[in-house]
DSSP file (Angstrom, degrees, kcal/mol; ACC not computed):
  #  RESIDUE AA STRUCTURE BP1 BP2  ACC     N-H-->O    O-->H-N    N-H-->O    O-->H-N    TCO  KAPPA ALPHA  PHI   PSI    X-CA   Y-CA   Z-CA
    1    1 A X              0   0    0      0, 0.0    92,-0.1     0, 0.0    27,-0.1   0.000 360.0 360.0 360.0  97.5   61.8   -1.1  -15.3
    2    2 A X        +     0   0    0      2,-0.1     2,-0.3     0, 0.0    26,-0.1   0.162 360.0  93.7-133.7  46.1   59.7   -0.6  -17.9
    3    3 A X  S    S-     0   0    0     25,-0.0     2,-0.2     3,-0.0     0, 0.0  -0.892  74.8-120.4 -88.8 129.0   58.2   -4.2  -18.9
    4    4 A X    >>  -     0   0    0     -2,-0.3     4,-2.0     1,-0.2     3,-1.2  -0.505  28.6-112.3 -82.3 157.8   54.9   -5.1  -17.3
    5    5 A X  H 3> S+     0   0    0      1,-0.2     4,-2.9     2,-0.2     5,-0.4   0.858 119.8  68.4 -65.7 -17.2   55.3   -8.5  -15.2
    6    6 A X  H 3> S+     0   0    0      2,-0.2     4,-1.9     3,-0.1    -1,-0.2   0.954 106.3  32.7 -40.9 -47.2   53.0   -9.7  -18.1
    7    7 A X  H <> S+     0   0    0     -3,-1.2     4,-2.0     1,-0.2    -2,-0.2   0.905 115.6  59.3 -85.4 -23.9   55.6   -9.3  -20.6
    8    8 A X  H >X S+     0   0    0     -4,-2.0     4,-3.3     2,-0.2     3,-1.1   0.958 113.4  41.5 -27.2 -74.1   58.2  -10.3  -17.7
    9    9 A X  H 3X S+     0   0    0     -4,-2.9     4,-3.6     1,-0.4     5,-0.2   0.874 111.4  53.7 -81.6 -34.8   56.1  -13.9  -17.5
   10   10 A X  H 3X S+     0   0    0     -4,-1.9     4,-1.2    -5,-0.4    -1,-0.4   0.943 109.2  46.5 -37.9 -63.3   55.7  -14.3  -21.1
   11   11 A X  H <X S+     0   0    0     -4,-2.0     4,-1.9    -3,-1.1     3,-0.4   0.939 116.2  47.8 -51.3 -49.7   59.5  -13.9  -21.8
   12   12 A X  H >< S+     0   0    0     -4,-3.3     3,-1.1     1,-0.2    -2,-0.3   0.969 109.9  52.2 -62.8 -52.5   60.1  -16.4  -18.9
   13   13 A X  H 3< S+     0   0    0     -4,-3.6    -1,-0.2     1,-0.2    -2,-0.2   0.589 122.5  30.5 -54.8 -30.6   57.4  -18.9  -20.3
   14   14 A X  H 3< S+     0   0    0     -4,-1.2    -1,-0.2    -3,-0.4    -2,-0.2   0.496  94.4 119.5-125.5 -20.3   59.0  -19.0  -23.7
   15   15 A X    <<  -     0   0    0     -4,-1.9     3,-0.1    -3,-1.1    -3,-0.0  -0.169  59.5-141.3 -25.3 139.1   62.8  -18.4  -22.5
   16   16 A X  S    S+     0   0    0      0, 0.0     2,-0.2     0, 0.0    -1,-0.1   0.769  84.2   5.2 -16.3 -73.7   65.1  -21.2  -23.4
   17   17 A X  S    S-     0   0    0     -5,-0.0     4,-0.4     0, 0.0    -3,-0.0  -0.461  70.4-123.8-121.3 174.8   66.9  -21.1  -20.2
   18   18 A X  S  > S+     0   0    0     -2,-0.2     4,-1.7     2,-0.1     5,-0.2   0.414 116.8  59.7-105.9  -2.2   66.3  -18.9  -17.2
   19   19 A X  H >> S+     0   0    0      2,-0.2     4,-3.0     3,-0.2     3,-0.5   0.965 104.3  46.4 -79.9 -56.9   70.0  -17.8  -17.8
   20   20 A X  H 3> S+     0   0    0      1,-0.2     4,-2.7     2,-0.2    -2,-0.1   0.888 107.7  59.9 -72.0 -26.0   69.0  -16.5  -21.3
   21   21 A X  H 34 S+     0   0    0     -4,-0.4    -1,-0.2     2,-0.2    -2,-0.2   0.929 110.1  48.9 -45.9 -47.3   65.7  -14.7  -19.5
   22   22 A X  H XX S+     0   0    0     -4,-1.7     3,-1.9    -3,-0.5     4,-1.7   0.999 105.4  49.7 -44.6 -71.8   68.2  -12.9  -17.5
   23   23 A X  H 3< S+     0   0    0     -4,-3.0     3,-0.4     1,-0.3    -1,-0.3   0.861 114.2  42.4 -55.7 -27.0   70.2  -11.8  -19.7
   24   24 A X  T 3< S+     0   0    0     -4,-2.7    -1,-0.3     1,-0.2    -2,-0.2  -0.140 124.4  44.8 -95.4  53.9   67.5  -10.4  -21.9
   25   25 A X  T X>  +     0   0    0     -3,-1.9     3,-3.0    -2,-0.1     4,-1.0   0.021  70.0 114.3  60.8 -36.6   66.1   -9.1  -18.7
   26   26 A X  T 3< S+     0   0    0     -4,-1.7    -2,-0.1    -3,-0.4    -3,-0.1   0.387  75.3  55.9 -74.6  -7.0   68.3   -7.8  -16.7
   27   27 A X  T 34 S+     0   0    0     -5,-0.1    -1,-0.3    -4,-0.1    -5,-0.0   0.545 114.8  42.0 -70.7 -16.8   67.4   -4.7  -16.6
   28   28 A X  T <4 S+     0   0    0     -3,-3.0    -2,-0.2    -6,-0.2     2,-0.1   0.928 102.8  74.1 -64.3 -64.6   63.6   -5.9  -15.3
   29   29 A X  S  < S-     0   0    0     -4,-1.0     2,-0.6    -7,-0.1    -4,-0.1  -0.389  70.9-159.1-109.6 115.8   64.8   -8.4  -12.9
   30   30 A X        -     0   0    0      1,-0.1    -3,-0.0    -2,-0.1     7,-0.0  -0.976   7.1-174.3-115.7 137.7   66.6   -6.8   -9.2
   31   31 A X        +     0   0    0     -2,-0.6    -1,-0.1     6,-0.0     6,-0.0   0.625  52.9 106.9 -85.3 -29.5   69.1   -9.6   -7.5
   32   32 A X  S    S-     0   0    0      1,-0.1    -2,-0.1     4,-0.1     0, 0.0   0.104  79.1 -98.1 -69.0 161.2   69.5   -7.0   -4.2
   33   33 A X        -     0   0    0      1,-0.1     4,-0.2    68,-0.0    -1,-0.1   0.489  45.0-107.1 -35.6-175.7   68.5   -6.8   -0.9
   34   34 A X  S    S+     0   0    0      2,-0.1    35,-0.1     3,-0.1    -1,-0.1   0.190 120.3  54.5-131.4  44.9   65.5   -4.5   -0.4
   35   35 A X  S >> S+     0   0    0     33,-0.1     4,-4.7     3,-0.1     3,-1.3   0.471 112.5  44.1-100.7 -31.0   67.3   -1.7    1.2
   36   36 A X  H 3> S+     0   0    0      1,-0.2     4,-1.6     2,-0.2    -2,-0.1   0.868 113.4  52.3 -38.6 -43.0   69.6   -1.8   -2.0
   37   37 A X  H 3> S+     0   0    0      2,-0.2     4,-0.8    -4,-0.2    -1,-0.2   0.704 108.4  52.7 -59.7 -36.0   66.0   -2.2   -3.6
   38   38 A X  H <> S+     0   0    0     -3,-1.3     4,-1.8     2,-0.2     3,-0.3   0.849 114.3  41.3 -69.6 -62.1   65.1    1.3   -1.3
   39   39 A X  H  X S+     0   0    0     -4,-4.7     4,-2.9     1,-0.3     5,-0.4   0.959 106.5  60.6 -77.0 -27.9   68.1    3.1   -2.8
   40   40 A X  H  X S+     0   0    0     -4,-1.6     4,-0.6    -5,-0.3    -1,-0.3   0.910 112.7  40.0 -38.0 -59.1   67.6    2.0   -6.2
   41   41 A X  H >X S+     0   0    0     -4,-0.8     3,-3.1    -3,-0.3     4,-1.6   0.999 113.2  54.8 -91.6 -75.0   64.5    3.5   -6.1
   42   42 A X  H 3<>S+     0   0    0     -4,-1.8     5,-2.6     1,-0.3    -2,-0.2   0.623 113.6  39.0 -23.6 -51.6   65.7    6.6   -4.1
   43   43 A X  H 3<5S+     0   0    0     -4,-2.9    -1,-0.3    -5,-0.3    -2,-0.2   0.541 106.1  61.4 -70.2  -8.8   68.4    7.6   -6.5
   44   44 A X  H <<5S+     0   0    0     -3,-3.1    -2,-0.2    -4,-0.6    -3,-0.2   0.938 115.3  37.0 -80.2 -49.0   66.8    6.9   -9.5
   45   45 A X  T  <5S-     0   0    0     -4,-1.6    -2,-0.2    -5,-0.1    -1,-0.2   0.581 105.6-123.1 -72.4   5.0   64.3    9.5   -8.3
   46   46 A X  T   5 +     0   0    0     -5,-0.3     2,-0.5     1,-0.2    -3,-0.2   0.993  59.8 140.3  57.2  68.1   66.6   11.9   -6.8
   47   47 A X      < -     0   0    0     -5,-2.6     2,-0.2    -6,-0.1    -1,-0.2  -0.994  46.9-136.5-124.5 118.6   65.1   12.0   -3.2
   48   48 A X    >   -     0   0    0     -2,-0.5     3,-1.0     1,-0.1     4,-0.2  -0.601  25.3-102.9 -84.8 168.4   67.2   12.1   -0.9
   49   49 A X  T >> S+     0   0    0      1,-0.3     3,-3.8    -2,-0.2     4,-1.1   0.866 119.1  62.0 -53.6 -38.7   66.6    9.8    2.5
   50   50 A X  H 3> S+     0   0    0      1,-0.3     4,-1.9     2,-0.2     3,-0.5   0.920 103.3  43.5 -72.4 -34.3   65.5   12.9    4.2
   51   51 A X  H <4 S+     0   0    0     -3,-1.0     4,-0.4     1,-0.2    -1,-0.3   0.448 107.1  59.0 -98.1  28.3   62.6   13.6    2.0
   52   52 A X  H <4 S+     0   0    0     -3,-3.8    -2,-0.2    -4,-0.2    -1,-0.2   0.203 108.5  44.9-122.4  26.1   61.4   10.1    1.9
   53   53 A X  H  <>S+     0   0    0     -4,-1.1     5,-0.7    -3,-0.5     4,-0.5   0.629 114.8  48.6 -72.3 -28.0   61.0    9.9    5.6
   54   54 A X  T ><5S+     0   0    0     -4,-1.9     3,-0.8    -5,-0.2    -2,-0.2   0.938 117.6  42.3 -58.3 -58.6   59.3   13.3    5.5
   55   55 A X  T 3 5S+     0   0    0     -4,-0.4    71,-0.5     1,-0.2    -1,-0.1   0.469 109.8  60.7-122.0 -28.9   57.1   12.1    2.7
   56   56 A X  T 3 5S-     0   0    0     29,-0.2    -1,-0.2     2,-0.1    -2,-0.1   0.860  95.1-129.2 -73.3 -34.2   56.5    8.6    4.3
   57   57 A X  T < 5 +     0   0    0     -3,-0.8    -2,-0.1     1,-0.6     2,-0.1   0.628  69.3 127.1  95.2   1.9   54.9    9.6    7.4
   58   58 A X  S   <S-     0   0    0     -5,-0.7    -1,-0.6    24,-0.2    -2,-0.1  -0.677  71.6 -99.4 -93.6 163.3   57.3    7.4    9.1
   59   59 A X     >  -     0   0    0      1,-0.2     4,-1.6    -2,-0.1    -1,-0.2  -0.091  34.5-113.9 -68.2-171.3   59.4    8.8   12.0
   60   60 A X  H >> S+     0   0    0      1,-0.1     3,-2.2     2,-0.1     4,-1.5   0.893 117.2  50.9 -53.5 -76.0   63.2    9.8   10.9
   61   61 A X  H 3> S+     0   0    0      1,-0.3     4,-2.2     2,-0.2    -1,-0.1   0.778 115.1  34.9 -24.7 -45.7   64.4    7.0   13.0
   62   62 A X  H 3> S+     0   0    0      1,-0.2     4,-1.9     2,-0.2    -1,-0.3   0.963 112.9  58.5 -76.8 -32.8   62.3    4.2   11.8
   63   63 A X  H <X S+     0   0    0     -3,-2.2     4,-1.9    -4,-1.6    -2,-0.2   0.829 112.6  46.7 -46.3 -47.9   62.3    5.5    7.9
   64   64 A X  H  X S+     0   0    0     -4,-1.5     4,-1.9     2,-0.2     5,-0.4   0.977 104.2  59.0 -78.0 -49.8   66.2    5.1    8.3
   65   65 A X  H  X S+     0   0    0     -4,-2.2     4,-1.7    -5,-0.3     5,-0.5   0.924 108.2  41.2 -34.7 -79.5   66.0    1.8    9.9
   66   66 A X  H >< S+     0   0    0     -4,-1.9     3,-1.1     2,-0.2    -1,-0.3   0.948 118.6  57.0 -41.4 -48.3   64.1    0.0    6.8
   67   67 A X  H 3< S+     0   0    0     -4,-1.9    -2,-0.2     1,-0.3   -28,-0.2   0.938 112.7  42.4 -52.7 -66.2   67.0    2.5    4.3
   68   68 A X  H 3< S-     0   0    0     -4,-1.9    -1,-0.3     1,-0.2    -2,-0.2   0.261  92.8-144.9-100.1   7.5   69.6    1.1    5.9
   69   69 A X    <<  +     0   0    0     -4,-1.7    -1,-0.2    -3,-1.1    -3,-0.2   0.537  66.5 116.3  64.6   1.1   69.0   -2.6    6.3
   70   70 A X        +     0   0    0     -5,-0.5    -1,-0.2     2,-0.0    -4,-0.1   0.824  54.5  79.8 -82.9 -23.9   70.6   -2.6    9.6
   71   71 A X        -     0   0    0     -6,-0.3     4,-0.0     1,-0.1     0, 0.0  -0.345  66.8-150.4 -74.7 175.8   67.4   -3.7   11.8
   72   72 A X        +     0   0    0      2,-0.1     2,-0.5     0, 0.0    -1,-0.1   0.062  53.4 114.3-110.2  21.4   66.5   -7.1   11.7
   73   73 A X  S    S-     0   0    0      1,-0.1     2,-0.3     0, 0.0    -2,-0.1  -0.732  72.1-111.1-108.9 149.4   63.2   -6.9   12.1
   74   74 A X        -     0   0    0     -2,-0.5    -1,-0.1     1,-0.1    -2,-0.1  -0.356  27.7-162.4 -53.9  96.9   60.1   -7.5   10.3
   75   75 A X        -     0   0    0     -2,-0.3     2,-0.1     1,-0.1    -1,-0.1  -0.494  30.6-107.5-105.6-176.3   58.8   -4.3    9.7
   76   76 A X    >>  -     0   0    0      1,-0.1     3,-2.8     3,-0.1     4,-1.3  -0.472  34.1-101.1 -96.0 159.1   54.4   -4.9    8.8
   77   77 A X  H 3> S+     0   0    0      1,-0.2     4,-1.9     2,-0.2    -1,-0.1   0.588 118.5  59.0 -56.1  -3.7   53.4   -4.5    5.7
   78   78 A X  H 3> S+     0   0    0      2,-0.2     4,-2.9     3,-0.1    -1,-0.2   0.598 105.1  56.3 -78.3 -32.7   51.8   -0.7    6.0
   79   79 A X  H <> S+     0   0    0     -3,-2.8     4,-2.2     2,-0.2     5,-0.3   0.984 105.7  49.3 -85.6 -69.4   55.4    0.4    7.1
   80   80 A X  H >X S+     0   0    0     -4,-1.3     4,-3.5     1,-0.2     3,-1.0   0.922 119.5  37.6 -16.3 -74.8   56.4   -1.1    3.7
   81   81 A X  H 3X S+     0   0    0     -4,-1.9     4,-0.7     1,-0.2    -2,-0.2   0.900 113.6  54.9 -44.9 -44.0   53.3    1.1    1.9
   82   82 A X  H 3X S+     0   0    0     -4,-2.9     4,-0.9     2,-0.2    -1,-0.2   0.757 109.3  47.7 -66.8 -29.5   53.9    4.0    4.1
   83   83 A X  H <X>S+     0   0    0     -4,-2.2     4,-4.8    -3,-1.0     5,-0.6   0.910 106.5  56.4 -65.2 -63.1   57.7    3.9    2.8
   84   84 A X  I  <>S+     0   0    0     -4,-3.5     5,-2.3    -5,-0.3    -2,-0.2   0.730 103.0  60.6 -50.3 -22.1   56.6    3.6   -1.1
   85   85 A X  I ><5S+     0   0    0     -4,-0.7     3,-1.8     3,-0.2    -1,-0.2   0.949 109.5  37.7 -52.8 -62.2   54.7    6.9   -0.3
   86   86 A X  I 3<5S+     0   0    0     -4,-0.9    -2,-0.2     1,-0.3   -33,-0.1   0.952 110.4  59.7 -59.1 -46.6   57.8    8.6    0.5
   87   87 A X  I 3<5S-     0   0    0     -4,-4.8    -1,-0.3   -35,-0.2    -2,-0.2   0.754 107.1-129.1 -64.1  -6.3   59.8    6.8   -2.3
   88   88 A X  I < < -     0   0    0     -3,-1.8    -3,-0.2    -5,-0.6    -1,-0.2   0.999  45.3-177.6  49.9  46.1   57.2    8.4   -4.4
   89   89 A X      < -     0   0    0     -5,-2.3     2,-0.2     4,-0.1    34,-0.1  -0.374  17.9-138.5 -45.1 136.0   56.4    4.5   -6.2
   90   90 A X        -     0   0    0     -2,-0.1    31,-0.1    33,-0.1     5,-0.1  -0.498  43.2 -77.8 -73.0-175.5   54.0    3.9   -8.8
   91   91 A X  S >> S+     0   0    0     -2,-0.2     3,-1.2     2,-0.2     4,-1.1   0.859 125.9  42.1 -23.4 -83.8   52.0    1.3   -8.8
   92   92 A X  H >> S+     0   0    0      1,-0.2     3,-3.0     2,-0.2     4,-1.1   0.941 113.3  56.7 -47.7 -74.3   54.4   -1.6  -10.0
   93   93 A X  H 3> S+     0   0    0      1,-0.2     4,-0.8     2,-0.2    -1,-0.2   0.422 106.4  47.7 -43.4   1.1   57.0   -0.4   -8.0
   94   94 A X  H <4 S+     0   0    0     -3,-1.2    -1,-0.2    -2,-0.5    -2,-0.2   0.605 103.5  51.8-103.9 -17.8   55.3   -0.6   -5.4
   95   95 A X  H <X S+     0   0    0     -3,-3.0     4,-1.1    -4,-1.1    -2,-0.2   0.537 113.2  58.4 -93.4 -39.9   53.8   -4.0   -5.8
   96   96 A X  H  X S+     0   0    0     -4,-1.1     4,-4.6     2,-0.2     5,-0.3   0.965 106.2  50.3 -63.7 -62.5   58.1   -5.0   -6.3
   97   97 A X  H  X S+     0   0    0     -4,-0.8     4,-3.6     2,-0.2     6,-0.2   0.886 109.2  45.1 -29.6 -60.5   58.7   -3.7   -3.4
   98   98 A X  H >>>S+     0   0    0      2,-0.3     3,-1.1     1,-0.2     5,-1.0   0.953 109.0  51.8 -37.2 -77.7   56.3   -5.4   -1.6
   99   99 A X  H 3<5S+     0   0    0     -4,-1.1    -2,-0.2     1,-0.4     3,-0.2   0.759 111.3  58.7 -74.7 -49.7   56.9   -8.8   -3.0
  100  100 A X  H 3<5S+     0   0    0     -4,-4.6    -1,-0.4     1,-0.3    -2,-0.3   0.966 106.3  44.1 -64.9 -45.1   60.8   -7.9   -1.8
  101  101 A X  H <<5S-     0   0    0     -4,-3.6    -2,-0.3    -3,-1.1    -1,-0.3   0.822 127.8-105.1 -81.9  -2.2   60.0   -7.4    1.5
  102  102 A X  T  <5S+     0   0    0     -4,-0.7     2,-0.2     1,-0.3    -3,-0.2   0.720  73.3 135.8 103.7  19.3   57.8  -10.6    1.4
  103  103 A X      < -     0   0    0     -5,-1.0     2,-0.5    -6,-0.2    -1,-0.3  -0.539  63.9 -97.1 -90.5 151.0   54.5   -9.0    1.4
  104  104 A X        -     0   0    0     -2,-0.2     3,-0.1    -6,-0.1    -1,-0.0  -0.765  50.1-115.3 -66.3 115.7   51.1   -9.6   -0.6
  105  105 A X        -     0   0    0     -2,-0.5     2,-0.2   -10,-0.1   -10,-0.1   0.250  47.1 -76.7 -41.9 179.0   51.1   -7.1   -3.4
  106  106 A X        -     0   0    0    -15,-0.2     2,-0.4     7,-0.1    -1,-0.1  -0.580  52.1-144.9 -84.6 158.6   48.3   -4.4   -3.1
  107  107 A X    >   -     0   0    0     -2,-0.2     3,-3.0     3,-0.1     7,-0.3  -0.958   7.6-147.2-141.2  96.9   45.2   -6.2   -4.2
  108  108 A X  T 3  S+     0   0    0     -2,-0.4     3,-0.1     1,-0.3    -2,-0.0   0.424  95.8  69.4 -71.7   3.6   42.1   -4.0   -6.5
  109  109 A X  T 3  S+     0   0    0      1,-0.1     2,-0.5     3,-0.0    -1,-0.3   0.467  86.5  80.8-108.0   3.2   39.4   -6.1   -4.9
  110  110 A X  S X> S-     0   0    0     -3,-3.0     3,-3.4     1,-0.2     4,-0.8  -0.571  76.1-138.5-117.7 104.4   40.0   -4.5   -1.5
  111  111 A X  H 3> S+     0   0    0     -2,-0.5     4,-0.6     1,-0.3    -1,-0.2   0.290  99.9  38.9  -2.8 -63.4   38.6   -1.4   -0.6
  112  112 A X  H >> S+     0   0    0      1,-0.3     4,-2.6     2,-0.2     3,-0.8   0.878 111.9  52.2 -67.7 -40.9   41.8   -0.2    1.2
  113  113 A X  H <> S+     0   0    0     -3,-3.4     4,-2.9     1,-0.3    -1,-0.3   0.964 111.4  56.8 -72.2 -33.2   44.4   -1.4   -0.9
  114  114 A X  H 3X S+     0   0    0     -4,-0.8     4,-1.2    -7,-0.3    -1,-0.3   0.693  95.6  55.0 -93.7  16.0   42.5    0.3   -3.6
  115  115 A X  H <X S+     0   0    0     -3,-0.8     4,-1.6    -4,-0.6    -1,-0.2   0.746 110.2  49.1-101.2  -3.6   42.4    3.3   -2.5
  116  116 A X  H  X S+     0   0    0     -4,-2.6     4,-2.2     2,-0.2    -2,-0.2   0.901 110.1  51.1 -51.2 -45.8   46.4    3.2   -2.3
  117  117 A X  H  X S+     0   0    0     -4,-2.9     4,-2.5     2,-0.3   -26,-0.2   0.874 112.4  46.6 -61.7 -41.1   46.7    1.9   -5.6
  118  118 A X  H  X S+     0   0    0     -4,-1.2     4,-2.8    -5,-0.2    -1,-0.2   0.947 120.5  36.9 -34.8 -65.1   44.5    4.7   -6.4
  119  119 A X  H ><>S+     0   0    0     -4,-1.6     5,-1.6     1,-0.3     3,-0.9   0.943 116.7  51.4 -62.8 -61.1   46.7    7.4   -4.1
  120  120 A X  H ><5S+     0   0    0     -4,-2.2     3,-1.3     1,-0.3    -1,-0.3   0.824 111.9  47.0-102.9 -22.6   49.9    6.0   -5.0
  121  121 A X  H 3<5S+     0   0    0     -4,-2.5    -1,-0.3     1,-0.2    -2,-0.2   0.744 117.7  41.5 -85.9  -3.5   49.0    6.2   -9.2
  122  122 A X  T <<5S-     0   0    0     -4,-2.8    -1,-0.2    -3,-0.9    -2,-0.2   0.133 118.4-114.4-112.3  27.9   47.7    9.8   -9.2
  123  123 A X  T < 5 +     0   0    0     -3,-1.3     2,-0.2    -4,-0.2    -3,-0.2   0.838  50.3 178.0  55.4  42.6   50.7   10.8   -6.8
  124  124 A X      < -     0   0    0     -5,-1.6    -1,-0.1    -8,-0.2    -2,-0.1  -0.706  33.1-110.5 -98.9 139.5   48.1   11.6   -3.8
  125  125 A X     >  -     0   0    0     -2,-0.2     4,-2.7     1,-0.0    -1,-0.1  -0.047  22.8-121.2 -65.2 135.8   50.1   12.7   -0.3
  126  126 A X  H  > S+     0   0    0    -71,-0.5     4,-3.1     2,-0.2    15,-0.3   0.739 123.3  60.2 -35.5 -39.3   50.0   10.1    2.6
  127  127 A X  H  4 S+     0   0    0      2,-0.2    -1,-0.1     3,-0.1    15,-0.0   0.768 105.1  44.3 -72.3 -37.9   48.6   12.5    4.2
  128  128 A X  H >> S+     0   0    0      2,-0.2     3,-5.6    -3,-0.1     4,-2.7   0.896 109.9  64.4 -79.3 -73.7   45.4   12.7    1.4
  129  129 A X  H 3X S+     0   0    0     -4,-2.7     4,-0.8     1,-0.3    -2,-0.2   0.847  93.3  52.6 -27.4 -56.8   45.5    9.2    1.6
  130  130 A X  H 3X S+     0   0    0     -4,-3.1     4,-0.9     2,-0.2    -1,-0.3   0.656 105.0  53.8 -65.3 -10.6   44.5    9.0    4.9
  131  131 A X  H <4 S+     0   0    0     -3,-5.6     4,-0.4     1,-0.2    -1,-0.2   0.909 113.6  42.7 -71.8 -38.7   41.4   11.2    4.7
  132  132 A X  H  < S+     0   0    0     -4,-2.7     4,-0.4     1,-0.2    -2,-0.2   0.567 111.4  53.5 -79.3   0.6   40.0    9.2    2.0
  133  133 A X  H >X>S+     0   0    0     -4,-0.8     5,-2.2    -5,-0.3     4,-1.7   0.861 114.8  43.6 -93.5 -38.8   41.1    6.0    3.9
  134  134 A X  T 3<5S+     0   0    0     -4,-0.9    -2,-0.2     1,-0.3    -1,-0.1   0.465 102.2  64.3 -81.8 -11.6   39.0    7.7    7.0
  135  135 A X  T 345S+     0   0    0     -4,-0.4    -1,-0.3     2,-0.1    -2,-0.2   0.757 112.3  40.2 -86.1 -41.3   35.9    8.8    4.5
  136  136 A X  T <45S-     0   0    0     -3,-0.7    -2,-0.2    -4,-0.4    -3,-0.1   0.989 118.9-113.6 -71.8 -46.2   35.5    4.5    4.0
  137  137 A X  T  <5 +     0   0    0     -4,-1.7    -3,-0.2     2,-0.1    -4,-0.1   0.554  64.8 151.2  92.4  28.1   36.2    3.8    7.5
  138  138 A X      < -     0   0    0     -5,-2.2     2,-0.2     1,-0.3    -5,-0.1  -0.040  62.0 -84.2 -91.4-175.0   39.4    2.0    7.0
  139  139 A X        -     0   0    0     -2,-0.1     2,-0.3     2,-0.0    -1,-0.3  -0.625  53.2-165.5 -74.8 152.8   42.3    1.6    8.8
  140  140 A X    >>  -     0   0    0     -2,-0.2     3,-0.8    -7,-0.1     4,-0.5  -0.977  19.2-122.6-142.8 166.8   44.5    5.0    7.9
  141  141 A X  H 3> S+     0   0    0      1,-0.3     4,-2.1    -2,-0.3     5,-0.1   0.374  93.7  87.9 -89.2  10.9   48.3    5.4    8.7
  142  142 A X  H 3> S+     0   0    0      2,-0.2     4,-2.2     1,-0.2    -1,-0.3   0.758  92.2  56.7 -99.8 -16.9   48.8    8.1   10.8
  143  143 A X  H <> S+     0   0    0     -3,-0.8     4,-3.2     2,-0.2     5,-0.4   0.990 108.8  49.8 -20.5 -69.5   48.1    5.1   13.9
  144  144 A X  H >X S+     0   0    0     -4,-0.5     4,-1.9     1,-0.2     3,-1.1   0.852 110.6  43.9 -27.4 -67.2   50.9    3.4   12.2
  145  145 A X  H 3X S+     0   0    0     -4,-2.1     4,-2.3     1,-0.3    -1,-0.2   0.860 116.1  50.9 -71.5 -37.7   52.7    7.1   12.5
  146  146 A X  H 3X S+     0   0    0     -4,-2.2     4,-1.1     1,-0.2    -1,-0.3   0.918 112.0  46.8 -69.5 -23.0   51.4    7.4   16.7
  147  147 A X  H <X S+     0   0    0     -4,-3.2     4,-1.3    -3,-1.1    -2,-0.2   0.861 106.6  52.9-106.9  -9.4   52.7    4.2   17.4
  148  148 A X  H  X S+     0   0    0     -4,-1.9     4,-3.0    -5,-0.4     3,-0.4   0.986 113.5  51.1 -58.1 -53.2   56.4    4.8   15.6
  149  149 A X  H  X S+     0   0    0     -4,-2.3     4,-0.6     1,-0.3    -2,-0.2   0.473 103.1  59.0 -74.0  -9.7   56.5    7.9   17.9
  150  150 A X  H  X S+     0   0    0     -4,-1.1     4,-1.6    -3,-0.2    -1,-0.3   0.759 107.5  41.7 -20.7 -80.3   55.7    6.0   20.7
  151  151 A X  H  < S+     0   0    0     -4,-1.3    -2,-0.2    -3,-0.4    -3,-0.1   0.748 109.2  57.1 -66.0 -33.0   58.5    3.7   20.5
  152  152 A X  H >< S+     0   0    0     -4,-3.0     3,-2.5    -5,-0.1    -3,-0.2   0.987 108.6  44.7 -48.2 -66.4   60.8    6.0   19.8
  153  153 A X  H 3< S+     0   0    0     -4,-0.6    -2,-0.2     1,-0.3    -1,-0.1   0.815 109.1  59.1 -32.4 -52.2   60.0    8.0   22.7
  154  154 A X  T 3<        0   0    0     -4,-1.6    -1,-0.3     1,-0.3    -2,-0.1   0.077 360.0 360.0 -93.7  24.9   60.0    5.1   24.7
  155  155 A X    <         0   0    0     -3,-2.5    -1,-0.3     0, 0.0    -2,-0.2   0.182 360.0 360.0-121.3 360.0   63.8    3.7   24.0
């Protein structure tokens, strides 16, 4: 993906068809699920699943659940972010993601979201993240991380 969704909306705006936008597109544009959307991003970077569960801050268990499409459940949008840490996302890709699982992209007029945007375009650690999250007075994710390990335990 290397077109900004500017030049993405542009192409569409002036497109013919939406068939011919595909086709000159199709390398922009993913048709897949979003754990297909997960591995996409996971092989392209050569991570394997075990170090973007280490790297998410999610447990194994729950990390795999979202890879593997098998739950059916909603997971919240922070479990989404916490995952794009691991996947080691930029920015856009992280903002696709989102939008695939049916989320509000990250948003530079709110204090939290920008200091992810921040974290996730200078490659800053979850882990980093959460200090600076905890320096505002935000919400930070390692709750997220107590209450997967929680539920795990408790199944």
């Amino acid at each position: 993906m290397k077109k900004s969704t500017d030049d993405l909306m542009n192409s569409l705006k002036q497109a013919p068809s939406v068939e011919d936008y595909f086709d000159e597109n199709d390398s922009e544009i993913f048709f897949g699920s979003l754990c297909e959307m997960i591995d996409y991003y996971r092989t392209r970077k050569g991570l394997e699943k075990a170090d973007v569960w280490h790297d998410s801050g999610l447990t194994k268990g729950y990390a795999y659940e979202i890879m593997s499409g098998k739950s059916t459940k909603n997971f919240s949008r922070d479990k989404v972010i916490m995952l794009c840490f691991g996947l080691k996302l930029t920015v856009d890709e992280a903002q696709q993601l989102l939008k695939k699982s049916g989320y509000a992209p990250l948003y530079a007029r709110d204090t939290r979201d920008s200091i992810i945007i921040y974290s996730l375009e200078h490659n800053i650690s979850i882990v980093n993240t959460d200090i600076k999250l905890s320096e505002y007075n935000l919400e930070v994710f390692c709750n997220i991380r107590d209450e997967n390990k929680e539920k795990t335990s408790n199944n």
